[in-house]
Structure formats: C-alpha cells, structure tokens
C-alpha positions in Angstrom: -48.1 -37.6 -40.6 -46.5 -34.5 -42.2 -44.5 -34.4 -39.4 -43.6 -37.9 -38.3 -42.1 -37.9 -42.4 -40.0 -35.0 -41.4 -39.3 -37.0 -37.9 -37.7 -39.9 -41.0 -35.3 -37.4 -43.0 -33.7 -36.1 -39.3 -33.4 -39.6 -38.6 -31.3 -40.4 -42.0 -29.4 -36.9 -41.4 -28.3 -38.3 -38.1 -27.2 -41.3 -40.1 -25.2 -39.4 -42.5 -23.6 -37.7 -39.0 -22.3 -41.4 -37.4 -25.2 -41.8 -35.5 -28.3 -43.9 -35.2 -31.5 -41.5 -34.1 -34.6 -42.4 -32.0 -38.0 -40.9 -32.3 -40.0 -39.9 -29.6 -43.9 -38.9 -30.2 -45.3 -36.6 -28.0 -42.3 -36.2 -25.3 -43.5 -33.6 -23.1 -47.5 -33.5 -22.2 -47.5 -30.1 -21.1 -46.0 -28.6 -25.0 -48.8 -29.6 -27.3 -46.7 -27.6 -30.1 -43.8 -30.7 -29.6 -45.2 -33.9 -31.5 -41.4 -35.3 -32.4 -38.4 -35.1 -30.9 -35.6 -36.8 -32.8 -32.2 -37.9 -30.4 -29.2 -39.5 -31.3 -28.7 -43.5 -29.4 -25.7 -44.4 -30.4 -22.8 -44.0 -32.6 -22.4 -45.9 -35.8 -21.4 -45.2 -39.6 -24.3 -45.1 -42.4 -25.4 -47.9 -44.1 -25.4 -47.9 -48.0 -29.3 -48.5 -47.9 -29.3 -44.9 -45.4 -26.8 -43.2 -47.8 -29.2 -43.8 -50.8 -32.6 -42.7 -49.3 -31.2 -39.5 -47.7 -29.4 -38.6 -51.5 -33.3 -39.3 -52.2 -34.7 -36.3 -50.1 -34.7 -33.4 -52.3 -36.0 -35.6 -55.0 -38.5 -36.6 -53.5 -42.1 -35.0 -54.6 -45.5 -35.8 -55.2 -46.4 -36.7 -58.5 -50.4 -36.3 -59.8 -49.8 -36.3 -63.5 -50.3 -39.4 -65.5 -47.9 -42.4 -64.8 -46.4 -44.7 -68.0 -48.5 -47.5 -68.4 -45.5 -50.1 -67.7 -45.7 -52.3 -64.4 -43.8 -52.1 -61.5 -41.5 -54.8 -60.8 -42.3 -57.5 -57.8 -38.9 -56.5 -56.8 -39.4 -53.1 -56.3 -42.8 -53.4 -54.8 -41.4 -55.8 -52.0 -38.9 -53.4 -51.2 -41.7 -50.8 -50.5 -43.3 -53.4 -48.5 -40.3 -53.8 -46.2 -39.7 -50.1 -45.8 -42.7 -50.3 -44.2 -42.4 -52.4 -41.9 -39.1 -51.2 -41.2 -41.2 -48.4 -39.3 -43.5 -50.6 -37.4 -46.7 -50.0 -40.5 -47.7 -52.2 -43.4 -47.9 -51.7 -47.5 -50.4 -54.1 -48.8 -50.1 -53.7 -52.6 -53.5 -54.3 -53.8 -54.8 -57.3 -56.9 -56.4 -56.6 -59.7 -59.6 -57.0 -58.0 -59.0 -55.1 -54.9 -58.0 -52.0 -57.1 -61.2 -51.9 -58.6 -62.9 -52.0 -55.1 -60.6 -49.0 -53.7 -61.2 -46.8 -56.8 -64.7 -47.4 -56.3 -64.2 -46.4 -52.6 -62.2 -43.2 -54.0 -65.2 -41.9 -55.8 -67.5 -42.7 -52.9 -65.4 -40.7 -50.4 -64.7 -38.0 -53.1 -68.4 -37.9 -53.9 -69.3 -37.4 -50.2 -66.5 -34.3 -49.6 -68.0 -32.9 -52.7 -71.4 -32.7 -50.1 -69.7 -30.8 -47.4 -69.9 -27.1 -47.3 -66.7 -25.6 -48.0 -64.6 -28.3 -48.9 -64.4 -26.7 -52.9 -63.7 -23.6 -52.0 -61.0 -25.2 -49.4 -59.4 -27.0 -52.4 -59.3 -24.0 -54.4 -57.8 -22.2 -51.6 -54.5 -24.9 -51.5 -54.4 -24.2 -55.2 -51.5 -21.5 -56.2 -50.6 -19.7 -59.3 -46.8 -18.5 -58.9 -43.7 -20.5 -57.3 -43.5 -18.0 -54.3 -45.9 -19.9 -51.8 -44.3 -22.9 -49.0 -47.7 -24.3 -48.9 -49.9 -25.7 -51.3 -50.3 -27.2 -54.9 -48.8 -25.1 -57.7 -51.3 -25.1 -60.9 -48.1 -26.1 -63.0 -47.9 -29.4 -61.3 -51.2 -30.4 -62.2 -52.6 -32.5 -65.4 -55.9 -30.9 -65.6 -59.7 -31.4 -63.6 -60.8 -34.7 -62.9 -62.5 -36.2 -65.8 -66.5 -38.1 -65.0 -65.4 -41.1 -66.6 -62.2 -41.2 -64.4 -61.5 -44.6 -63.2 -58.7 -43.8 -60.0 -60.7 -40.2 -59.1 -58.5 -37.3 -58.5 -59.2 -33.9 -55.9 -60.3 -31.4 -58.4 -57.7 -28.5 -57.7 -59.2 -27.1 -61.1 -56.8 -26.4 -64.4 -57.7 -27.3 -67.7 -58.8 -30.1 -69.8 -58.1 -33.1 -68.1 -55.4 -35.8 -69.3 -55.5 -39.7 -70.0 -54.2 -41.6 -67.1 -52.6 -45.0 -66.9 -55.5 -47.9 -67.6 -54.4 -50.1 -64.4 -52.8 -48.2 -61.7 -50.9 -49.6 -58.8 -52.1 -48.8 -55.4 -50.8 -50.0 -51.8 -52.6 -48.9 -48.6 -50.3 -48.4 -46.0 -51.7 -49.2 -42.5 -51.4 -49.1 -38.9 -51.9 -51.4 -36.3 -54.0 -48.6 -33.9 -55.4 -45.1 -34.6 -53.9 -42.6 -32.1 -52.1 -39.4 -32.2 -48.9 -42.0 -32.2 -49.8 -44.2 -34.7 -50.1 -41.2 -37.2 -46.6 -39.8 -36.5 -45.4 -43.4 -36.9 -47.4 -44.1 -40.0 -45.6 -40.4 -41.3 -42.3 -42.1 -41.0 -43.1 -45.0 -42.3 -44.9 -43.3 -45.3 -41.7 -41.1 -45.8 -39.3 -44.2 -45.7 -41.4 -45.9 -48.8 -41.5 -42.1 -50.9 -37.9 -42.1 -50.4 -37.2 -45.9 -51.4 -39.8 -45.5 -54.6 -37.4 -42.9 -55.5 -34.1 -44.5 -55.3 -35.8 -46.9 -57.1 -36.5 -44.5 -59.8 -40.7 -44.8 -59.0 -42.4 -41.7 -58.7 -46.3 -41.3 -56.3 -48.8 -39.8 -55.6 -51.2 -39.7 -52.3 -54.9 -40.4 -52.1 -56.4 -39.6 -49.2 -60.1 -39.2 -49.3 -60.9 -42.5 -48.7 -59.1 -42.3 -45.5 -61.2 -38.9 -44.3 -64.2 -40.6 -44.8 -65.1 -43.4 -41.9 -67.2 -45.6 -44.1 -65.1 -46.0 -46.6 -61.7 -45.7 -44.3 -63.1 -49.3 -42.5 -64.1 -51.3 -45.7 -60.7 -50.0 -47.4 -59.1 -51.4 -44.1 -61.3 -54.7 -44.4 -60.0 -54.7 -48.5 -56.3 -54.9 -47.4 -56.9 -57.2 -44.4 -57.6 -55.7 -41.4 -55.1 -52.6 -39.5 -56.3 -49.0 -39.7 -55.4 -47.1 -43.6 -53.7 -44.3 -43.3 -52.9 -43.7 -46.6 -53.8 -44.7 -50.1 -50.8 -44.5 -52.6 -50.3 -44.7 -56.4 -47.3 -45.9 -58.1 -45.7 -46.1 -61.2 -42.9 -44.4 -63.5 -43.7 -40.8 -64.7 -42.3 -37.5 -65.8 -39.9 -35.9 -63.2 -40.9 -32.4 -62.5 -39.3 -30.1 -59.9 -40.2 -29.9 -56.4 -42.6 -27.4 -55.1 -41.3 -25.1 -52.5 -40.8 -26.1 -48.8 -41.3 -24.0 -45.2 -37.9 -23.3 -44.2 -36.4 -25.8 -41.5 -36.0 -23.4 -38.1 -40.5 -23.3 -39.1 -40.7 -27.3 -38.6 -37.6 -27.9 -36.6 -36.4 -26.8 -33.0 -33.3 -27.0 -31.3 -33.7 -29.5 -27.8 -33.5 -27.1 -24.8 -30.9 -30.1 -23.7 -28.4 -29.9 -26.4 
C-alpha cells in the first residue's frame, strides 16, 4: 500500500510535467522487487484539482494526536468519498452507530496483537528518539500511551501520560472490491489520493490498522461498511499541524525504466 501511495504522487508529478500517467502493478513476473511501474499515456496540461493535491505532498503526514472536536463538513467528506473512487476503492464514512461497532472492533484486534509474541517489543522497535531515522514513528509526534478507558484505541508506541481525544471521532473504511497483491497497490493509490485531498481541504488523519490485520474482525468491519474487503481504517478531523517526519530518499523507492 506504501507503495501503490508513492505509485499516486509520480502519477500527479507527471501531471505537473503535461502528461497523464498509467500504473502498472506487478509488470514483470520474473522482478519480484518491481510492484509499480508508473508510464506516461498521453500528453495533456494539469488540472486545477491535480495542481492542488500535488502542492499537497509535502504536507501531507500522519497525524495521532488529538483532533478538535468540531465536525467535518458533508462537503468535504464527499469529496473524500470520490477520491476514492477516482482510484477504483470505496470510503464509506461510518454513522454514529457504526463508529461505535468499529471502535469496538479496534480494541478487539488491538487486544488480540497484544497476545502475540513479539508484537510489543516490534512496536517499540518502530518507535524513535532523535529526527535522524527514514523509518519509523518519532516519540515527538506522539500524544502519550493509550489510556484503558480509551474509546477509539491507539498502538501503544509508549510516551507519557496520555491525552484527551475528541468525544466522537470520524472514521471511513476504505475498501476494495478483491484481496490480491493488486488490489493492495490499488487501494495505496487510492488511500494516498484521499490523504492528499483531506489536506487541501485543510483535514488532517490518522491510520488504524489493526482491525485490518486481524481476519475476524477485518470481515465483520467489511460486513459494518457493506460488503468489499477493508483495507484501511481512517480518522478524521481538524488538528494541530506538526512537521513531517523524515522520508527514504527517492532513488531507495524509485527506479529509472530500463526503457527510457
């Protein structure tokens, strides 16, 4: 998924070049290292809509600190929606009702990859101290452990004393139609084109995805927002801007075409 989002922003920087990009999962069977490869089709200027999500890209971050307990607009939703299904997936933004149910299914999942031998010490692991590291979550950038009465339950990467979170968060689940090795490169471009219009639109978000690891709860949070396969749980809402952790350097994820 990681990669299908970095498939999106080559895609938008062809754009910004005159051209509209294809993407092609998985192109040669014999490179198993090669899951994208990102082409030009044809020439054609940017659209305003491409011109605003690619000034959106270094903006762009996750955000796990508290949100402002002020509601996202319909309008804004549905254009998350759409960005979605610009890239073939699906946003349901979830009721009142249904958000109960998937926080619930949160704290199952959570619970269950507390069980498994390793998985602290793995999150501990991702966690890092200084601003040198590409990879990871930097300790600044948290708001504190997870607190037991936590209604929407976070991945404890440790810190201190936990922080009060919004009282009704908004989630969407974005889903695919299948499950294969294709679906999840498409679902990381369409994930990436609904981070970048949340923050045009001046929304910031945050990724849950432990639901999705466990199968259990990844089928009833499927059967919760009508059927397709969840690849991602998201919340949304207006926060504090921080800056961007640190990213691997482009000639790590990128790779000129032997072609070109």
């Amino acid at each position: 998924m990681a990669l299908g989002a970095a498939a999106y922003n080559v895609r938008l920087g062809y754009a910004l070049l005159g051209w509209r990009a294809e993407a092609e999962s998985f192109p040669e069977p014999d490179e198993d290292h090669l899951l994208v490869r990102v082409r030009p089709a044809n020439e054609r200027p940017p659209t305003p809509g491409e011109r605003e999500l690619a000034a959106a890209i270094p903006r762009r971050h996750t955000n796990r600190r508290p949100y402002l307990d002020t509601a996202v607009p319909t309008s804004a939703l549905t254009a998350l929606t759409r960005a979605a299904e610009d890239e073939a997936g699906r946003l349901t933004v979830l009721d009142p009702r249904a958000v109960g149910e998937a926080m619930a299914l949160v704290r199952e999942a959570d619970e269950e990859l507390d069980r498994r031998a390793g998985y602290a010490a793995e999150q501990r692991a991702w966690t890092r101290g200084g601003t040198s590291s590409e990879d990871g979550v930097r300790e600044d950038r948290l708001a504190g452990r997870p607190h037991p009465d936590e209604r929407l339950r976070r991945r404890d990467f440790g810190g201190g004393p936990a922080r009060r979170y919004e009282s009704d968060p908004c989630l969407a689940v974005l889903t695919t139609t299948g499950d294969s090795r294709y679906d999840e490169v498409r679902a990381g471009q369409a994930l990436q084109h609904v981070l970048l219009r949340a923050t045009a639109s001046g929304l910031t978000a945050s990724l849950y995805s432990q639901p999705i690891e466990v199968p259990s709860t990844r089928g009833r949070l499927g059967t919760l927002c009508g059927g397709g396969t969840p690849q991602m749980l998201l919340r949304v809402g207006y926060g504090l801007a921080h800056s961007p952790t640190a990213r691997r350097p482009v000639p790590e994820v990128l790779v000129p075409d032997r072609d070109d």
